[in-house]
N, C-alpha and C positions, 0 to 999 in steps of 0.2 A: 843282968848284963845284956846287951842288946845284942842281937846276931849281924855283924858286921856286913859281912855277903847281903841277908836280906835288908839290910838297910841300902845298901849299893842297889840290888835291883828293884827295890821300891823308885828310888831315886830315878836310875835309870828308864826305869819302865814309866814312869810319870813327865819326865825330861822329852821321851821320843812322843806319848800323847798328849802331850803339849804342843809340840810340833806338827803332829798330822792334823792336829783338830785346826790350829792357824793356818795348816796348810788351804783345807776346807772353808775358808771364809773370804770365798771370793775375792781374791784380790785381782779379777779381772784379766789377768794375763794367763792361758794353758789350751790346747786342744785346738785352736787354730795356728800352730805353728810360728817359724819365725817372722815371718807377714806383720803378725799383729804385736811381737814384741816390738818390731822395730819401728812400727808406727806410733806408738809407749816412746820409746826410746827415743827419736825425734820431737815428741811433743815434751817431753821433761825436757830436754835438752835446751828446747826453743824456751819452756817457761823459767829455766835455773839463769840463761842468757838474758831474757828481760830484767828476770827480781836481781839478780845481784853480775851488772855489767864485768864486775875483776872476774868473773871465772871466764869469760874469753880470754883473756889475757893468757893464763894458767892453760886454758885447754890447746891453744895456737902454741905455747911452750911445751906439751905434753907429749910423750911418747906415743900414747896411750889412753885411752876411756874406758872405763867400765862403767853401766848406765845399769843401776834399778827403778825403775820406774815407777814400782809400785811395791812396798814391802810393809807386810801383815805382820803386827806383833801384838799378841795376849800372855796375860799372866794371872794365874790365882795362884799363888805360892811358887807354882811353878810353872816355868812359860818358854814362849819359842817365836821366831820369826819365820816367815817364809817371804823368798818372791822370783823373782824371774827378771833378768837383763839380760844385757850385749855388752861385749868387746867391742870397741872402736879403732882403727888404727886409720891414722889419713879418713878420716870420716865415713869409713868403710866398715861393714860388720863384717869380722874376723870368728868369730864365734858365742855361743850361748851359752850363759853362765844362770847358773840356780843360786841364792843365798837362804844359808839355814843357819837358825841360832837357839840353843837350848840356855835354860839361866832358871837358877833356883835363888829362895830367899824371902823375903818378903816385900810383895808386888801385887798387885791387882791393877786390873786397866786392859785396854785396848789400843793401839794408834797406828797409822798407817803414815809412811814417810816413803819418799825417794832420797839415793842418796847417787852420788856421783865418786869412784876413784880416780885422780890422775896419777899417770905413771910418768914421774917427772924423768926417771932415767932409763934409760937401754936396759940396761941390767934387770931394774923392777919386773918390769914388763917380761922380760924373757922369763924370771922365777917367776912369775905366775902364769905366765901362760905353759911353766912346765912341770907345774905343780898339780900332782893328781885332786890335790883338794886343797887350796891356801886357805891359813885363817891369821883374819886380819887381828891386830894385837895395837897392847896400849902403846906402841910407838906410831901411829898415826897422827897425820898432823891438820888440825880442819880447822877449812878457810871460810868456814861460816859454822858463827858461836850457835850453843844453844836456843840463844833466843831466835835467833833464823837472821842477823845482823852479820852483813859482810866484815872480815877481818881483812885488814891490808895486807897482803903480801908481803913480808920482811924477809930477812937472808936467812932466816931459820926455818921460815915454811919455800923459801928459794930452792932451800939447800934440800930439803926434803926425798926423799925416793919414792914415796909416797902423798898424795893430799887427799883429804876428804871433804865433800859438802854432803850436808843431810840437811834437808829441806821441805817442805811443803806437808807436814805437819798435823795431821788432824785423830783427834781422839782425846782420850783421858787417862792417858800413861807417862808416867814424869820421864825424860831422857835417853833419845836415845842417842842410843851407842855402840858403834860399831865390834865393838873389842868383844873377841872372842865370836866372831862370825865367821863362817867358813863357807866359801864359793867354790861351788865344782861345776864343769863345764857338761853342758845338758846337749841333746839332742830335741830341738821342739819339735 
């Protein structure tokens, strides 16, 4: 019979080196401060604006932005994401946020994506920005499918508290996905 515990910190301890080692592969954004995220943070903004025109619409109805600009994800059985954005409110950085994601199972690959939150309501926005750590969950609602193809805006992603776009795409990792990522706000 297997020992329960050591299987949990096997697990564990493989889940967090997962994570520092994605952390470790460059994803461009650290050690120069908020300067250089938010120059990230402007140029994803300006490219998610060109490729898919409906998220103006969505971000001029927004509470709220949260911008990753650049997010590392690896996996050999077990894996992690890491990256680094901003808060936006009125097109203004409000503060800086870290995203981390641990995930087990069977996976192999690399990819690097930005992805964008909007906080369609007052409310959103306030529980997260009063949230020592939110983690986002399978009620997300995103306005650009997997293939990287705009979705129209209907009354159900309207209605939302939440939306998501994940974008700009590259590597050899099938899907990603938000669910089960957890944002805490950083000091750069």
């Amino acid at each position: 019979m297997k020992n329960p515990i050591f299987s949990r910190r096997v697990f564990t301890f493989g889940a967090l080196a997962s994570v520092g080692v994605t952390a470790a592969c460059g994803n461009g954004v650290g050690g120069r401060g908020g300067a250089m995220i938010d120059a990230r943070v402007d140029a994803t903004l300006s490219e998610m604006y060109r490729s898919f025109p409906n998220t103006q619409n969505l971000a001029a109805k927004a509470n709220g932005l949260l911008v990753m600009p650049l997010v590392t994800e690896a996996g050999l059985g077990f894996g992690g994401a890491y990256g680094r954005g901003a808060l936006r409110v009125n097109d203004t950085t409000v503060d800086y946020y870290s995203v981390t994601k641990a995930s087990g199972g069977l996976q192999i690959g690399a990819q690097q994506y930005a992805h964008v939150l909007f906080f369609m309501t007052e409310q959103a926005l306030t529980d997260f920005r009063r949230s020592p750590g939110w983690a986002a969950g399978a009620d997300l609602e995103y306005v650009i499918s997997d293939k990287g193809d705009s979705v129209a805006a209907d009354t159900t992603t309207v209605l939302a508290p939440v939306l998501a776009a994940v974008f700009g795409r590259a590597g050899l990792r099938i899907g990603a996905t938000l669910e089960g990522t957890k944002y805490s706000r950083i000091i750069p």
